[in-house]
C-alpha positions in Angstrom: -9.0 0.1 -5.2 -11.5 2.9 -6.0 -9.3 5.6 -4.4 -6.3 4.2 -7.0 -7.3 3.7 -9.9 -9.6 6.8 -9.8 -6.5 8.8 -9.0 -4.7 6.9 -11.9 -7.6 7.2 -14.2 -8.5 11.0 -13.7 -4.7 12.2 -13.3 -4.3 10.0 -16.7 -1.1 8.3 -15.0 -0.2 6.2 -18.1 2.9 4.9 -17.1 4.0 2.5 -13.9 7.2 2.5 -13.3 8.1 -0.9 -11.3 11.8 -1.6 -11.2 12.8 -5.0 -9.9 16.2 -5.3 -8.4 18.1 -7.7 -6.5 19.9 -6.5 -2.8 20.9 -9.5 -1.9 21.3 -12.6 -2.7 19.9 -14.3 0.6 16.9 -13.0 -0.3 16.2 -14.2 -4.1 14.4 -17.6 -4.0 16.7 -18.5 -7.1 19.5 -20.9 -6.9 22.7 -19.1 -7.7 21.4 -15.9 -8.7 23.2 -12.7 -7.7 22.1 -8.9 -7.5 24.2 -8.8 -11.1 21.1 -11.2 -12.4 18.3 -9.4 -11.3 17.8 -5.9 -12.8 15.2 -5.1 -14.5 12.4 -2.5 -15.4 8.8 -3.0 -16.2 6.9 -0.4 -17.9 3.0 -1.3 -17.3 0.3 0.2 -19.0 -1.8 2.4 -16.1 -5.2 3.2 -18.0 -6.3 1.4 -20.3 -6.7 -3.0 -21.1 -9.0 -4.9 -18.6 -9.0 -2.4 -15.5 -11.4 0.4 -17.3 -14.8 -1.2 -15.6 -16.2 -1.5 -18.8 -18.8 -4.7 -18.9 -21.7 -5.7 -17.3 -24.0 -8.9 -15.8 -26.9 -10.6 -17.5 -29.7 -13.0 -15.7 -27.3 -11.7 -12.4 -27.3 -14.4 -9.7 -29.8 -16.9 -11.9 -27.9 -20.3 -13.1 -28.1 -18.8 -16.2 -25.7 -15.6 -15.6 -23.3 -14.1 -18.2 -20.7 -11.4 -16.8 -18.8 -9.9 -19.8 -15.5 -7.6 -18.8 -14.3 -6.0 -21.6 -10.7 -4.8 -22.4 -9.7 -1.5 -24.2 -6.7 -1.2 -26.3 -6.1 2.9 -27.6 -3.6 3.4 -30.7 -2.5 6.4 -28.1 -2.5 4.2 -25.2 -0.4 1.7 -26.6 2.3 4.0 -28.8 2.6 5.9 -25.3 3.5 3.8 -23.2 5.7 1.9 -25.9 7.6 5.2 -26.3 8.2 5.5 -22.7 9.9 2.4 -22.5 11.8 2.8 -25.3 12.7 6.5 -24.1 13.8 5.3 -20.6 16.0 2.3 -22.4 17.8 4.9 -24.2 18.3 7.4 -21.2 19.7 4.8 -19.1 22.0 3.0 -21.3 19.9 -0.2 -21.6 20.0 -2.2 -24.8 17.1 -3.9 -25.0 13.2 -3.5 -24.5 10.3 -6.5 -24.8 7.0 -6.2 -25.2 4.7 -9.0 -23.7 1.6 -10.2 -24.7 -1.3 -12.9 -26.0 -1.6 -12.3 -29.9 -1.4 -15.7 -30.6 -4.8 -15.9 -29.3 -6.4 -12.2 -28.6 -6.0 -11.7 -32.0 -7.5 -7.7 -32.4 -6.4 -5.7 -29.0 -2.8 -7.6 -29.3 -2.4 -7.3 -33.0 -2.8 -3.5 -32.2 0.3 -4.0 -30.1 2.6 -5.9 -32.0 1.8 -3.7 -34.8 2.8 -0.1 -32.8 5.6 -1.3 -30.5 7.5 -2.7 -33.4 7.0 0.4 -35.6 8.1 2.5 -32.8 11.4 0.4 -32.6 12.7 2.0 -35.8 12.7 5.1 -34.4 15.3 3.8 -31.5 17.9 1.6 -33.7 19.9 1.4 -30.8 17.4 -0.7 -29.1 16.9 -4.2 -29.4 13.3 -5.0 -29.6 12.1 -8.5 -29.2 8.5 -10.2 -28.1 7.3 -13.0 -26.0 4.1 -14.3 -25.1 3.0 -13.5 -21.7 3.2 -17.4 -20.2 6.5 -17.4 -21.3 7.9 -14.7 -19.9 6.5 -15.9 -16.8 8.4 -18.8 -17.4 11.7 -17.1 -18.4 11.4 -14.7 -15.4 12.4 -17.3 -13.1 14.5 -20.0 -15.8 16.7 -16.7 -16.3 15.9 -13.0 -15.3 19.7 -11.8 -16.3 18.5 -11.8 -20.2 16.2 -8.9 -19.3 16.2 -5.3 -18.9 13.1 -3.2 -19.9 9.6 -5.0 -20.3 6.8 -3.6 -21.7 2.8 -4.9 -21.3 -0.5 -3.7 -20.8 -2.8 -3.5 -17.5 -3.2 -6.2 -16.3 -0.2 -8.7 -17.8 2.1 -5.8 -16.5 0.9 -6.0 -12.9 1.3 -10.0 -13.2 4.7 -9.7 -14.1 5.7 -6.8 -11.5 4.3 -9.1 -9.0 6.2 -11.9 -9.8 9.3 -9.7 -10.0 8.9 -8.8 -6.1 9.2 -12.6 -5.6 12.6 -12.4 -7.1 13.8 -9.9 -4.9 12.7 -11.2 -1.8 9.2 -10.1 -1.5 6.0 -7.7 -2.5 7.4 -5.3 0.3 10.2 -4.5 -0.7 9.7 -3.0 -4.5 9.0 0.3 -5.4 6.6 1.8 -8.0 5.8 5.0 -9.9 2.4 5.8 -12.0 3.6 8.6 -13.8 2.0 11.2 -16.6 2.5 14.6 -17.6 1.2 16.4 -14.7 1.9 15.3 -10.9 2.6 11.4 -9.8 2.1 9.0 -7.6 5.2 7.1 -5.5 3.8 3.8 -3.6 5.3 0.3 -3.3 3.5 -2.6 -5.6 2.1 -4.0 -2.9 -1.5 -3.6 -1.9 -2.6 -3.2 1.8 -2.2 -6.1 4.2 -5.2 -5.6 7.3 -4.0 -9.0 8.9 -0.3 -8.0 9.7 -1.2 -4.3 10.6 0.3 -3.3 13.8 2.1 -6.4 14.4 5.8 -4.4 13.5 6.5 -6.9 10.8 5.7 -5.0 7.5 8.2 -4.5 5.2 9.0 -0.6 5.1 11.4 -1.0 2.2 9.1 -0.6 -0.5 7.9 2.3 0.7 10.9 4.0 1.5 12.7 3.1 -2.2 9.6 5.1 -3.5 10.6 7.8 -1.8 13.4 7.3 -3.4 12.5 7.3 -6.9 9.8 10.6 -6.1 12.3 12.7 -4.8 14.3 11.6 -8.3 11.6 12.7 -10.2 11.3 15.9 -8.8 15.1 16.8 -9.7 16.8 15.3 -6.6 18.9 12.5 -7.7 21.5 13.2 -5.1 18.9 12.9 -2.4 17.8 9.8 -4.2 21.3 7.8 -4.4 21.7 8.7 -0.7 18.7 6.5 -0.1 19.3 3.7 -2.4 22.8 3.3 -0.5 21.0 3.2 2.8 18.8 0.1 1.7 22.0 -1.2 0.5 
C-alpha cells in the first residue's frame, strides 16, 4: 500500500480510471442482466479525501484512546477530477455523469463538492448531471446498473463503488484500472494482491491483461487496444 499510493501521491495521479463492463452474462450475479446493462465508468478521486495519512492517536493503546483520520477536500482536487469526468462523457458520446457523495451529513468537505461539480456542469450543457447519496448508489448499482454511465466520487467512496462494480462483472479479477495525471500513468487491475491463491494457477489474469489494454490506448495505440478487448471477448 506504501509503494501505491506513494507512486500515486508523488506522480500526482489524480484520476482512476475504473471501467466496469459486462462480458458475459453467465458471469453477472444479476438476474436478467445482459452486457447491454452493465457499462459503466467511474472516475475516482486518486489524491486527496481520507487516504492522505493525515491524523493521529491520543492515550494510544490506554482504554482511553482517541484516533482521529482526517479527510482533505481541495477546490483543485475536486474541480479536477469533476472536469475529467465530464471531459471523458463528452469524448465518448455519453450523456450523463453523477457525482456521489454524503452532504446530507458531511456537511463542509461535501458541500465543497456539490457546489464545484454542479458549476462545472454548465460548462458541458450536453451533459446530464445528477447526484445521489453514496448508500444509494450502492443500492441502485445492483437494483439497476443500466441507468448509469459515468460516476464521479472521491477517494475512498470511489474505490467502494469500483469494487462493487467488479462484483457485477463477475469478479475483482477481471476489471481493469488507470490512475492517470499529466505526466506518466499507472495500468493495474482494481484488485489488490491475493498471497493465499499465489501459485495455485487460479488467478484471474483478465484484469491485468484489459489494462494493458487501456495503457497501450493511452499511449496512442487504440488499434492495438481493440485487438485486445476482442480477445477477452
Amino acid at each position: 500500500a506504501d509503494i501505491l499510493l506513494g507512486i500515486r501521491f508523488q506522480l500526482d495521479l489524480y484520476i482512476n480510471f475504473r471501467p466496469c463492463r459486462l462480458y458475459d452474462a453467465r458471469l453477472c450475479p444479476l438476474k436478467g442482466k445482459s452486457p447491454a446493462d452493465i457499462d459503466f465508468t467511474i472516475f475516482r478521486e486518486n489524491t486527496e479525501g481520507s487516504y492522505v495519512g493525515i491524523g493521529g492517536f491520543l492515550k494510544k493503546g490506554t482504554p482511553d484512546e482517541v484516533a482521529i483520520q482526517e479527510e482533505i477536500n481541495t477546490y483543485k482536487g475536486v474541480e479536477r477530477i469533476c472536469r475529467a469526468a465530464f471531459e471523458w462523457a463528452v469524448a465518448n458520446g455519453k450523456k450523463k455523469v453523477l457525482m456521489a457523495d454524503k452532504s446530507n451529513v458531511m456537511r463542509y468537505g461535501y458541500d465543497l463538492w456539490q457546489r464545484v461539480f454542479f458549476g462545472l456542469a454548465k460548462e458541458f450543457p450536453s451533459i446530464a448531471a445528477s447526484h445521489m447519496f453514496v448508500d444509494a448508489l450502492c443500492m441502485q448499482m445492483v437494483r439497476a446498473p443500466e441507468q448509469f454511465e459515468v460516476i464521479v466520487s472521491n477517494n475512498m467512496f470511489g474505490d467502494i463503488l469500483s469494487d462493487e462494480s467488479a462484483a457485477l462483472a463477475g469478479s475483482i479479477g477481471v476489471l481493469p484500472s488507470a490512475s492517470l495525471g499529466t505526466g506518466p500513468g499507472l495500468y493495474e487491475p482494481i484488485h489488490g494482491a491475493a498471497p493465499d491463491i499465489a501459485g495455485k494457477g487460479i488467478a484471474n489474469p483478465i484484469g491485468q491483461i484489459w489494462s494493458g489494454a487501456m495503457m497501450l490506448e493511452h499511449l496512442g495505440h487504440p488499434e492495438a487496444a481493440a485487438d485486445i478487448v476482442k480477445a477477452i471477448e
